[in-house]
C-alpha positions as CSV (number, residue, x, y, z in Angstrom):
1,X,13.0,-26.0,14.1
2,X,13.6,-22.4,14.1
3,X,15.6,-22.4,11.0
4,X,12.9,-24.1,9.1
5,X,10.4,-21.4,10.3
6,X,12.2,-19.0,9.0
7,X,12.8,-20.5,6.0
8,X,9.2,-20.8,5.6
9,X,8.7,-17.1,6.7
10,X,11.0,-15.9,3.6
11,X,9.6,-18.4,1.2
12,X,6.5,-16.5,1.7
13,X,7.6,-13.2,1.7
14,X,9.4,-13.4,-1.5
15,X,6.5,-16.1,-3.1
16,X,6.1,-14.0,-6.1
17,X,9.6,-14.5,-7.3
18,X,9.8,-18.2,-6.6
19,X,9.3,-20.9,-9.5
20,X,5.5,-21.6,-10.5
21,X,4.0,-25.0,-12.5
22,X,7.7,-26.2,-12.2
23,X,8.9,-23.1,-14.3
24,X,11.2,-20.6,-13.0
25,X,10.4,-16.9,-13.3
26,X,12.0,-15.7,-16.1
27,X,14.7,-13.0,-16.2
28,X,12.8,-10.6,-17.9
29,X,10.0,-10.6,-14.7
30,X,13.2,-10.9,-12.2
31,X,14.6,-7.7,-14.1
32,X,11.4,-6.1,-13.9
33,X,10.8,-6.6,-10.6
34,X,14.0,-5.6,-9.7
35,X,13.7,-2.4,-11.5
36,X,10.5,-1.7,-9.4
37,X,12.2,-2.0,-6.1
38,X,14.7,0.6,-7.3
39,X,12.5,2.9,-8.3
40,X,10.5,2.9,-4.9
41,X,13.6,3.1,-3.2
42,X,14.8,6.3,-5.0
43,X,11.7,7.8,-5.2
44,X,11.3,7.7,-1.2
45,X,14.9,7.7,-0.5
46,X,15.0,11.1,-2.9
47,X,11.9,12.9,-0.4
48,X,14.0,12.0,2.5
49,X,16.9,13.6,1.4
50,X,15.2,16.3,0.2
51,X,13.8,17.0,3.8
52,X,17.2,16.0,5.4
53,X,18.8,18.4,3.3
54,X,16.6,21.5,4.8
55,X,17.2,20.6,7.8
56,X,21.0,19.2,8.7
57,X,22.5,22.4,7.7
58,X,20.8,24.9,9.6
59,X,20.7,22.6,13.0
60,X,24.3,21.2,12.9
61,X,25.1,25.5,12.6
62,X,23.1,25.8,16.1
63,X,24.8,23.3,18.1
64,X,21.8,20.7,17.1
65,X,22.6,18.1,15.7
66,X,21.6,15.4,17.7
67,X,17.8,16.8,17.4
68,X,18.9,16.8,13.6
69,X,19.0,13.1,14.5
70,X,16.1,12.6,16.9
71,X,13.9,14.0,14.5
72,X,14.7,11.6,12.0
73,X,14.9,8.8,14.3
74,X,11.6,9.6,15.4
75,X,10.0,9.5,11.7
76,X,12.1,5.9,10.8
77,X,10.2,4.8,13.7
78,X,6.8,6.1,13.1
79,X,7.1,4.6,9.6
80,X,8.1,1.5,10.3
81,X,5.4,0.7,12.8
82,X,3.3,2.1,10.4
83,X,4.2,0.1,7.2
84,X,4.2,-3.1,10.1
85,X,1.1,-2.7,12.7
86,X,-1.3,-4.5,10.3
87,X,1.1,-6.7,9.2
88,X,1.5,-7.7,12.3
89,X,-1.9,-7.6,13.3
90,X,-2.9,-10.3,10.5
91,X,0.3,-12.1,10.0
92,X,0.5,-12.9,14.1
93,X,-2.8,-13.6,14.7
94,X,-4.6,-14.2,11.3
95,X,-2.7,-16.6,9.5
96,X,-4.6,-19.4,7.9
97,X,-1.8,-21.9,9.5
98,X,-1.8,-20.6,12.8
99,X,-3.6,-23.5,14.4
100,X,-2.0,-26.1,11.9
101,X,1.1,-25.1,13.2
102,X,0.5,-25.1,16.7
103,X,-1.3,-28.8,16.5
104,X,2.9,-30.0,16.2
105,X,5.1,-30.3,18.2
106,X,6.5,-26.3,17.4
107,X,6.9,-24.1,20.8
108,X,4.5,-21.0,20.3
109,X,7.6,-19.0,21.5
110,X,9.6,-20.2,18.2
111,X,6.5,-19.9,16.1
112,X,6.1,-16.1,17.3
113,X,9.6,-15.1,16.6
114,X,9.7,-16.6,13.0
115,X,6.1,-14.9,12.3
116,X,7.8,-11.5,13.9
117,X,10.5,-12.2,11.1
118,X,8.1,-10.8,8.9
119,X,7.5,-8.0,10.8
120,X,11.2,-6.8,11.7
121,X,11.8,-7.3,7.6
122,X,9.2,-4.3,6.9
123,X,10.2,-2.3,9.8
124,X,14.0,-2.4,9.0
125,X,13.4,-1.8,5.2
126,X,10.8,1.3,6.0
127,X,13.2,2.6,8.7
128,X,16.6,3.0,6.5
129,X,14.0,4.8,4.0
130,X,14.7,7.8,6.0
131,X,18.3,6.4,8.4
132,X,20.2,6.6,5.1
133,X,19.7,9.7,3.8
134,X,19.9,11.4,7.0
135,X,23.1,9.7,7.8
136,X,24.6,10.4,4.3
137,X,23.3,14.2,4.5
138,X,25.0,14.9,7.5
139,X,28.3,13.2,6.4
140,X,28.2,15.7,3.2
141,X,27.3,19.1,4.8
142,X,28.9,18.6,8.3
143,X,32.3,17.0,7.4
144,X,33.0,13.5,8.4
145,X,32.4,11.6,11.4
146,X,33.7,8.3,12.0
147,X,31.7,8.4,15.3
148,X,28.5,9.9,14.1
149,X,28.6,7.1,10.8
150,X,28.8,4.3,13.6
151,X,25.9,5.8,15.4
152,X,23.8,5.9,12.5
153,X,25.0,2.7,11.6
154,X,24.1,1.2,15.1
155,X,20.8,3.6,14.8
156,X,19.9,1.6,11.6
157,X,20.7,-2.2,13.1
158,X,18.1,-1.1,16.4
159,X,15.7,1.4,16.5
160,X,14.0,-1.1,13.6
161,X,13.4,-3.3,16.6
162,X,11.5,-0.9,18.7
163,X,9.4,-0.2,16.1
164,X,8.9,-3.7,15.6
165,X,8.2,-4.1,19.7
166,X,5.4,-1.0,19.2
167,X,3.9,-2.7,16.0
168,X,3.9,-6.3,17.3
169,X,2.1,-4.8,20.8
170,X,-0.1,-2.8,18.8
171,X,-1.2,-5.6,16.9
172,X,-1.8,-7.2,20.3
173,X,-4.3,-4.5,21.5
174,X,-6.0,-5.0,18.2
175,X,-6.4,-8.9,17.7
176,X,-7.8,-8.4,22.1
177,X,-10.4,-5.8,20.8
178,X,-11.4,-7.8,17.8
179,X,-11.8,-10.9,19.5
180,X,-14.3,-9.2,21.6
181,X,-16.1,-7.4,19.2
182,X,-19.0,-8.0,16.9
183,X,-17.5,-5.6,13.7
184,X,-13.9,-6.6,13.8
185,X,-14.0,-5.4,10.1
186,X,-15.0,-2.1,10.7
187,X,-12.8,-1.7,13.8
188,X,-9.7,-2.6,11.4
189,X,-11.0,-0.3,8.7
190,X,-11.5,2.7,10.9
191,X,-8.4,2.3,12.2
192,X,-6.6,1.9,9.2
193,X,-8.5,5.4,7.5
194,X,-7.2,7.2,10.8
195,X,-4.0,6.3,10.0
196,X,-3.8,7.5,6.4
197,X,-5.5,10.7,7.6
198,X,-3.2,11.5,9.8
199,X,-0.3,10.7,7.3
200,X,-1.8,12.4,4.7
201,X,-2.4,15.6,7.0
202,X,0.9,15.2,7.9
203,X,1.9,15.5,4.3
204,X,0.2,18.2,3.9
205,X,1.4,20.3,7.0
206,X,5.4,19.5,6.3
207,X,6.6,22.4,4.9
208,X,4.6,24.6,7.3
209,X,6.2,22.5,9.6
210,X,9.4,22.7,8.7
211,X,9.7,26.1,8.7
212,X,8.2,26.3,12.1
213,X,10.9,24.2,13.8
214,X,13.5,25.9,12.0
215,X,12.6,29.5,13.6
216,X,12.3,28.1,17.1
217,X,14.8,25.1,17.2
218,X,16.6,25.9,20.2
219,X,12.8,25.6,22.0
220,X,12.1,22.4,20.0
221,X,15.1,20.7,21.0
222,X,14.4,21.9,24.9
223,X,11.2,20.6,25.1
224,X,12.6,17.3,23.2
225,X,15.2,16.9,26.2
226,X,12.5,17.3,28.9
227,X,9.4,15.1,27.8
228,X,11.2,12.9,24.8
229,X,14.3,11.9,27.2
230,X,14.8,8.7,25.3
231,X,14.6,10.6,21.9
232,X,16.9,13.1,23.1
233,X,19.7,10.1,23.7
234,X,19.0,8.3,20.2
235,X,20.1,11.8,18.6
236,X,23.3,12.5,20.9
237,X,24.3,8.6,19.8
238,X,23.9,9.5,16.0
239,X,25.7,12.3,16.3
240,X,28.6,10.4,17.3
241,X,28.6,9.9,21.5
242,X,28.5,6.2,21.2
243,X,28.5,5.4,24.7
244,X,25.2,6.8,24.7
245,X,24.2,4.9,21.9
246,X,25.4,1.7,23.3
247,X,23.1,2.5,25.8
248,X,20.0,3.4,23.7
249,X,20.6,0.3,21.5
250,X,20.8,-1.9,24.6
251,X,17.7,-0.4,25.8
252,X,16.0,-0.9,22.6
253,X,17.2,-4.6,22.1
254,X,15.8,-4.9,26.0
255,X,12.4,-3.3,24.7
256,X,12.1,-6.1,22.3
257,X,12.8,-8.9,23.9
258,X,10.4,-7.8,26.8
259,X,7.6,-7.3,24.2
260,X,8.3,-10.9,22.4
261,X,7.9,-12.6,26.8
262,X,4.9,-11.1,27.2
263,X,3.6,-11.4,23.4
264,X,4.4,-15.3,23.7
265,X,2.1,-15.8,26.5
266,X,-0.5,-14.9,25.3
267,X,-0.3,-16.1,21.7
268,X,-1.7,-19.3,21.9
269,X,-4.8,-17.8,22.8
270,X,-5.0,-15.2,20.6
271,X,-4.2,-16.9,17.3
272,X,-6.7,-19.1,17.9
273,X,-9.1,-17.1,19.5
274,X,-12.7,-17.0,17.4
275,X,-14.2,-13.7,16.7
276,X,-17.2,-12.3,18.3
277,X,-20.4,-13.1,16.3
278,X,-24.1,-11.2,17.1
279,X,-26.7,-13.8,18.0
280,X,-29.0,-14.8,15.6
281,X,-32.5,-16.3,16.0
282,X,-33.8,-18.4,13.3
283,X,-36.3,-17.5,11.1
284,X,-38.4,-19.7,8.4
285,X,-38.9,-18.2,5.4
286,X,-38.4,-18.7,1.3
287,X,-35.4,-17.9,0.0
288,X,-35.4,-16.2,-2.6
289,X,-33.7,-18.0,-6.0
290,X,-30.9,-15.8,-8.0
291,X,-29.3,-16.2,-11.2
292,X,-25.8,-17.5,-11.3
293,X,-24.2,-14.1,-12.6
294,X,-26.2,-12.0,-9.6
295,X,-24.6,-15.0,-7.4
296,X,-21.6,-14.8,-8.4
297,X,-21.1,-10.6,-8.5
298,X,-22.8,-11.0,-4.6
299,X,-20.4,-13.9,-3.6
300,X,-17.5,-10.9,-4.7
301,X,-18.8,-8.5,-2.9
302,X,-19.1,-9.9,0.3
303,X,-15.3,-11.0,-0.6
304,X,-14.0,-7.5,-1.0
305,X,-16.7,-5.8,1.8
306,X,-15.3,-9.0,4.3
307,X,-11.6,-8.1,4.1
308,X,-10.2,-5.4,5.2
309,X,-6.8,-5.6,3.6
310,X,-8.4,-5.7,0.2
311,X,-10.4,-3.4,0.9
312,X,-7.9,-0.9,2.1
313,X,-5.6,-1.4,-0.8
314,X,-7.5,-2.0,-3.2
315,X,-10.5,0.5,-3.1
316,X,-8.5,3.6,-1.4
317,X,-8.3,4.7,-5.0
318,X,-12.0,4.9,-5.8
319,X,-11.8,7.4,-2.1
320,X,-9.6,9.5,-3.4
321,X,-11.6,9.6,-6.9
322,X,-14.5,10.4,-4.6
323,X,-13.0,13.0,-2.8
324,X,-11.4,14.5,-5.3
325,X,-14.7,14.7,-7.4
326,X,-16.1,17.0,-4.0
327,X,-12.9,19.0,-4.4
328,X,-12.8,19.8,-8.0
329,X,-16.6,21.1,-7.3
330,X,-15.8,23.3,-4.0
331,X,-12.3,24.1,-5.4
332,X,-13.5,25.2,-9.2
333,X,-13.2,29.0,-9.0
334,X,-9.3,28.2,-8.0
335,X,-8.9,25.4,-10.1
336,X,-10.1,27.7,-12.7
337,X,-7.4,30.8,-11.8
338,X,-4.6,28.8,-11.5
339,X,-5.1,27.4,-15.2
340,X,-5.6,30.7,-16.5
341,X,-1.9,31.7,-15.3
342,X,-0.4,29.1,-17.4
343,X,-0.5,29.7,-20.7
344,X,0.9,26.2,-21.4
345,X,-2.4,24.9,-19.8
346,X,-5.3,27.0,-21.3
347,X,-8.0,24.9,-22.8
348,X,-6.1,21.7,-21.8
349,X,-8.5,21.3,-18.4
350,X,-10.0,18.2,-20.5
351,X,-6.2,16.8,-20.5
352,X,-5.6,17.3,-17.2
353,X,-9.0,15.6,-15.9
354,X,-8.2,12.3,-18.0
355,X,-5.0,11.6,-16.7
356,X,-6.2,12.1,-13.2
357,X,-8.5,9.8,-13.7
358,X,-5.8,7.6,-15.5
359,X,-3.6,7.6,-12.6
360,X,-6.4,7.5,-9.7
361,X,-8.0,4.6,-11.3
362,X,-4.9,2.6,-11.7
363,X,-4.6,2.9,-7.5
364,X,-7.6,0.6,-7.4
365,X,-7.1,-2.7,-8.7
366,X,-9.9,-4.9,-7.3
367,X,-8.6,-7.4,-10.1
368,X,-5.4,-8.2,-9.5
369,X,-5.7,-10.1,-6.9
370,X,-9.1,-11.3,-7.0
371,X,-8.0,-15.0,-8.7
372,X,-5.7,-15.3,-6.0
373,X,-7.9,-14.3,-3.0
374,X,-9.5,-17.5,-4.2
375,X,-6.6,-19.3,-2.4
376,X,-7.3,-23.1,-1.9
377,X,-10.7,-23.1,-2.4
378,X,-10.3,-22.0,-5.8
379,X,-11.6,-25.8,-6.4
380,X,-15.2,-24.6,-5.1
381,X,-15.6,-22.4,-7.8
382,X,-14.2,-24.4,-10.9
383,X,-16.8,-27.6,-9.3
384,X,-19.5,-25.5,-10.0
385,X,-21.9,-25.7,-13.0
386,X,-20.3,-22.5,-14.2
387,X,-19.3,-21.4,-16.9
388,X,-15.2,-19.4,-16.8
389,X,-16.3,-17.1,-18.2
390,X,-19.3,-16.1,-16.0
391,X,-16.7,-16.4,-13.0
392,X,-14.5,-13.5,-14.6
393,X,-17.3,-10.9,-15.8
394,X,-17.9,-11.6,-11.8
395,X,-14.4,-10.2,-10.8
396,X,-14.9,-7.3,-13.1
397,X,-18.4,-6.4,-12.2
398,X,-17.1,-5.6,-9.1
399,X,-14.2,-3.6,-10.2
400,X,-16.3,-1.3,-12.6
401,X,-18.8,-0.7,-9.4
402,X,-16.4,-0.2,-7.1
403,X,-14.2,2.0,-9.6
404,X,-15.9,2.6,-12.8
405,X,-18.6,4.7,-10.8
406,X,-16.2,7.1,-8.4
407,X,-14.4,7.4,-12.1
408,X,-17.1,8.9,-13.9
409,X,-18.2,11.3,-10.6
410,X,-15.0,12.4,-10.8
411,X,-14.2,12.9,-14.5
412,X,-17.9,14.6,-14.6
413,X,-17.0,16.8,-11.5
414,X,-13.4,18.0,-12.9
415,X,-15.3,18.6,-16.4
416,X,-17.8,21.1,-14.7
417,X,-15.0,22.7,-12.6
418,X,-12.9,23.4,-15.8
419,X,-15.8,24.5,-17.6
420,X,-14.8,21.9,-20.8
421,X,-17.0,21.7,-23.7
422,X,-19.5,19.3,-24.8
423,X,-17.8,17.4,-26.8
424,X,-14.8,17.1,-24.7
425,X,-16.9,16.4,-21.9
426,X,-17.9,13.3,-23.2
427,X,-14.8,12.3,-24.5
428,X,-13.8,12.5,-21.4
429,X,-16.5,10.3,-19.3
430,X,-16.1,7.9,-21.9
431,X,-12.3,8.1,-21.2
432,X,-12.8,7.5,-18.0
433,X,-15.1,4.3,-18.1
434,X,-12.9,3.0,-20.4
435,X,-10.0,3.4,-18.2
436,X,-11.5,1.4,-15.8
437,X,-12.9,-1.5,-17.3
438,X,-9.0,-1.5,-19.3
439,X,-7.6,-1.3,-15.5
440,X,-9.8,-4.1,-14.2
441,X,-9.3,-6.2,-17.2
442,X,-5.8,-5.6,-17.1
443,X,-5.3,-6.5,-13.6
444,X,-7.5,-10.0,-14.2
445,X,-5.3,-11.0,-17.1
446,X,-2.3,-10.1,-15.1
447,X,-3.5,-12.2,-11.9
448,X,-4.3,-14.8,-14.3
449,X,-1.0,-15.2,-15.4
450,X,1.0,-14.7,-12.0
451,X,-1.4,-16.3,-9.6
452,X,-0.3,-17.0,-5.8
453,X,-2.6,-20.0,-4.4
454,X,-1.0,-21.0,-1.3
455,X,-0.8,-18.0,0.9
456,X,-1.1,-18.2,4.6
457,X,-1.9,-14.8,5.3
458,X,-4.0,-12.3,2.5
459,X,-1.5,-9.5,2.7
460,X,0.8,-11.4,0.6
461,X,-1.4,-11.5,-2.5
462,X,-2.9,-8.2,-2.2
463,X,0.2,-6.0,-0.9
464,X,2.9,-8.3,-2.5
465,X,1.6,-9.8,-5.3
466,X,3.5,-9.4,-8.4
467,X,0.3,-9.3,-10.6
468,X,-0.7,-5.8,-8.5
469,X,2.8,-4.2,-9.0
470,X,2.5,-5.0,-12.8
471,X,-1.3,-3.4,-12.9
472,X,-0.4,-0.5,-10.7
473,X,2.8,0.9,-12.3
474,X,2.3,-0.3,-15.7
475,X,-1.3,1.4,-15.7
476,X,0.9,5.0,-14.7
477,X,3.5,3.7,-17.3
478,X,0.5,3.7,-19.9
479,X,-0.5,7.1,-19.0
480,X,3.2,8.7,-18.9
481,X,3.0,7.6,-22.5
482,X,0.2,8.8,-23.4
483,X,1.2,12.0,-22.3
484,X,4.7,11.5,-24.7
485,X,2.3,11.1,-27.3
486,X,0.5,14.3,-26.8
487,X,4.3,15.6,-26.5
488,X,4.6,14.7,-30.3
489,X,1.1,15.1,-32.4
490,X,-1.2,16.8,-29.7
491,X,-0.8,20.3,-30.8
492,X,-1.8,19.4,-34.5
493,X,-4.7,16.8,-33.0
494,X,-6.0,19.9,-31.2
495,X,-7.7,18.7,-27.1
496,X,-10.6,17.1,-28.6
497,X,-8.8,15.1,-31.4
498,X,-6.4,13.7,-29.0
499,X,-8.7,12.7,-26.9
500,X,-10.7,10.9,-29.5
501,X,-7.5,9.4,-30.6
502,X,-6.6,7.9,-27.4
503,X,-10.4,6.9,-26.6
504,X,-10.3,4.7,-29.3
505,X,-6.8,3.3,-28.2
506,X,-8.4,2.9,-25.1
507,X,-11.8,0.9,-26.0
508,X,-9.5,-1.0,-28.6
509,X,-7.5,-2.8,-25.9
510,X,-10.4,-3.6,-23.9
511,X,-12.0,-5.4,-26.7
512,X,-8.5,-7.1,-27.5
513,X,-8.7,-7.8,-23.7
514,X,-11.9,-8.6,-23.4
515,X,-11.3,-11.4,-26.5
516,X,-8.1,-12.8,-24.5
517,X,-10.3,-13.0,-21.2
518,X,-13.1,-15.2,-23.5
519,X,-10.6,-17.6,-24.5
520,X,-7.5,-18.0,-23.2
521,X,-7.8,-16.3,-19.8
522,X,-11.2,-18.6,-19.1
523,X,-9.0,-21.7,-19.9
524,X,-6.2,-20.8,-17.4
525,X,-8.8,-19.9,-15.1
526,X,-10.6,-23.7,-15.4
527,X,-6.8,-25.2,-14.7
528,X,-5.5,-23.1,-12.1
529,X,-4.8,-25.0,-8.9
C-alpha cells in the first residue's frame, strides 16, 4: 500500500515529464528541461559558494570551523522549510483527493508519510543547495578531511528531515488557523509576503552581514554555543567529530518521527476539515444580467484572487513592477548620477527601462497555467454556449490587467526618472504593453500545448508546470537576445531606432500569436480533456 503511494506521490511530482494523449515527451522537451535544472542548480549552487568561499577561510584560520558549519547548516535548513512550508501546508491538507483517499481502506498514517514524500523531496533538494558547496569549499581551502566529508555527508542525508519536521508542523499551525478563520486566503497571502520580505531583506543585508560576523567571530560563535546548543553540535559533526554527529543525526531522525505521531493524529481531521465561512442572510433582489466576455473575465478573476498559490507566483512580478515604479520615482536623482558615471550608459536610460520591464514582466505569467487550473472541470467551460475563442481573450484579459497595467506605471515611472525623450518615451510604453500582452499570449499558447489536467494539488501546475518554465525563462531568453542584437546594429540604429526596431518585432509576434490563438489554439482548447 505504501509503495503504491509513493509511487503515486512521484508520478505527480514529475507529471510534466510523463507521456501525454498516449505520446511520449520528446527528447528535445526532456533535453530542455534537463538543461533548465542545470542551470538553476549552478546558478544557486554558484551564490552559495560564492558566500562559502568568504567565509571558510577566515573561520577555519580562528579555530571555527564548526560555526563555519553551523552557519551553513542553519541556512540549508531555513531554506528548505522555506521552499516546503506551503507545500506542505496545501499538499497535506489541501489535496483535492484527500477525502477520496481516506474513504479506502488506506491508514491516514501511510497516507501522511507518502504525502510528506513530497515534502522531504523539496527540503532535501533546497538543503544540498547550500550542504554541497560548503562541504566542497572547506575540502579545497582547509585540506582534506575524511571525517569532516562524512559529517557533511551525514549533514546532507538529516538535517533535510528536521526541516521537513518544522515545515510539516508549520503547515499544521496553518491548516488549524485556517480552518477557523473566515479569510483563509488572506491569512496564507500575508504570510507568504512576510516571508519574501524577510528573504529579500535578508538579501539585501548579506554583505553587511558578512562582514559583521567576520570582525566579531569569536563572539558569534560564543553566543552560538550558549543559546543555539543544538546548532553548535551540527557544526562540531561537520567538521569532522562524528560521534557528535551520530548524535545530532539521531536526534534529528527522533525529531521527525515525533512530528509524523503527532501529525497523524490529527490528520484525519484536518484534511477534511471545512473552512470557516461568514454567515450570510438572504436577500431578494434582481440580478443583474452580464455579457458572456464580462462573465467570463469575472469568473478569472475570482480564480486568480481565490488562490493563493497562483496568486503568489504568478502576480509577485506585477509587485515588484509596482514597487519598482515608486522606486525609480523616489530614487531618480541617483538613478540619474549613477548613469552619468558610465559613459557606456549615457542616453541609453530608455534601454535600460525596457529590458526591466522585459524581464519583470516575464516573472508574471498569469497564462501559463490558467488552462490547467481549469483541472477536471475543464468540461464546464467547453459545455457552455461559448465560443474558444471568447474563453482565451478571458485568460488574457486578466493577464494584461494584472500585468499590462503595473508594466506601463513602471516603464512611465523609469522614463521620468531617466529624463528620456518624447519619442523614446513612447517607444518605450508601447514596448512595454507589448511585452505583456506577447508574455500572456505566450504563456496561453505554451499551456495550450503542455497542459496538466489531473492534478491533485494546484502547486503542481503553477510551481511545476512545464508550460511556466518555458514562459518564464524563454521570455528572459528573448530579452538576452535582444540585448545581442543591440550588441551588433544598435550603435548604427542609434536608442530610438532600436527601439522602434524591436517594437515592431514585438507587436509582430503578437499578431502572429494572436492569429495562432484564433485558430489553432481555440481548437486544442475545445478538445482538451
Amino acid at each position: 500500500m505504501l509503495r503504491a503511494l509513493l509511487k503515486k506521490q512521484a508520478m505527480e511530482a514529475v507529471s510534466l515529464l510523463l507521456p501525454k494523449g498516449g505520446r511520449g515527451r520528446s527528447r528535445g522537451f526532456l533535453a530542455l528541461y534537463g538543461l533548465l535544472l542545470a542551470y538553476l542548480a549552478v546558478v544557486m549552487g554558484g551564490m552559495f559558494t560564492l558566500t562559502t568561499r568568504t567565509l571558510c577561510g577566515p573561520l577555519a584560520a580562528a579555530g571555527l570551523g564548526w560555526l563555519y558549519f553551523a552557519l551553513m547548516g542553519l541556512t540549508a535548513l531555513t531554506l528548505g522549510v522555506f521552499g516546503s512550508v506551503f507545500l506542505a501546508y496545501a499538499g497535506l491538507y489541501q489535496a483535492r483527493d484527500n477525502e477520496l483517499l481516506l474513504a479506502m481502506p488506506i491508514p491516514p498514517g501511510k497516507l501522511l508519510l507518502a504525502r510528506v514524500s513530497g515534502v522531504a523531496a523539496t527540503a532535501y533538494l533546497m538543503a544540498a543547495l547550500a550542504l554541497a558547496p560548503a562541504a566542497a569549499v572547506y575540502q579545497v581551502q582547509v585540506g582534506f578531511s575524511p571525517a569532516a566529508l562524512l559529517g557533511s555527508v551525514a549533514a546532507m542525508l538529516t538535517l533535510p528531515l528536521g526541516a521537513t519536521a518544522l515545515s510539516c508542523l508549520l503547515g499544521w499551525v496553518i491548516a488549524l488557523v485556517a480552518a477557523r478563520v473566515r479569510h483563509r486566503f488572506a491569512l496564507v497571502v500575508a504570510l507568504s509576503l512576510g516571508g519574501m520580505g524577510a528573504y529579500f531583506w535578508a538579501i539585501t543585508r548579506l554583505n553587511q552581514s558578512l562582514s559583521l560576523l567576520l570582525a566579531n567571530s569569536q563572539a558569534v560563535g560564543d553566543g552560538v554555543r550558549r543559546a543555539l546548543y543544538p546548532l553548535y553540535l551540527l557544526g562540531r559533526g561537520m567538521a569532522g567529530d562524528l560521534g557528535t554527529m551520530a548524535l545530532t543525526a539521531l536526534g534529528l531522525l527522533g525529531v521527525f518521527a515525533l512530528t509524523l505521531g503527532v501529525l497523524s493524529r490529527n490528520f484525519v481531521r484536518l484534511a477534511t476539515a471545512r473552512q470557516a465561512a461568514p454567515r450570510r442572510t438572504y436577500r431578494a433582489g434582481r440580478e443583474r444580467q452580464r455579457s458572456p466576455a464580462r462573465a467570463l473575465l469575472g469568473r478569472e478573476l475570482v480564480r486568480f484572487w481565490s488562490s493563493p498559490t497562483y496568486l503568489l507566483n504568478c502576480g509577485i512580478g506585477s509587485i515588484f513592477l509596482l514597487i519598482g515604479g515608486v522606486a525609480a520615482c523616489v530614487k531618480a536623482t541617483d538613478l540619474r548620477v549613477i548613469l552619468a558615471q558610465i559613459p557606456a550608459l549615457a542616453g541609453r536610460g530608455p534601454l535600460l527601462a525596457c529590458a526591466a520591464v522585459g524581464l519583470l514582466v516575464f516573472t508574471a505569467p498569469v497564462t501559463a497555467p490558467s488552462v490547467s487550473l481549469e483541472g477536471r472541470s475543464l468540461w464546464v467551460l467547453q459545455a457552455m454556449p461559448v465560443d474558444p475563442r471568447r474563453a482565451l481573450w478571458a485568460k488574457l484579459q486578466l493577464h494584461l490587467a494584472v500585468v499590462g497595467v503595473p508594466a506601463l506605471v513602471f516603464a512611465g515611472c523609469l522614463c521620468w526618472a531617466l529624463e528620456a525623450g518624447a519619442l523614446e518615451g513612447a517607444l518605450t510604453l508601447v514596448l512595454a504593453l507589448g511585452a505583456s500582452l506577447l508574455a500572456g499570449e505566450a504563456g496561453l499558447a505554451a499551456n495550450l500545448k503542455l497542459p496538466n489536467l489531473t492534478w491533485t494539488n494546484e502547486t503542481y501546475p503553477v510551481k511545476q508546470g512545464a508550460s511556466v518554465a518555458v514562459t518564464l525563462f524563454g521570455g528572459w531568453g528573448l530579452v538576452a537576445a535582444l540585448g545581442g542584437v543591440w550588441l551588433l546594429v544598435g550603435q548604427a540604429l542609434g536608442t530610438a531606432g532600436f527601439l522602434a526596431l524591436v517594437t515592431a518585432l514585438v507587436l509582430g509576434a503578437c499578431l502572429g500569436l494572436w492569429a495562432w490563438l484564433g485558430r489553432r489554439g481555440a481548437e486544442i482548447f475545445a478538445n482538451l480533456g
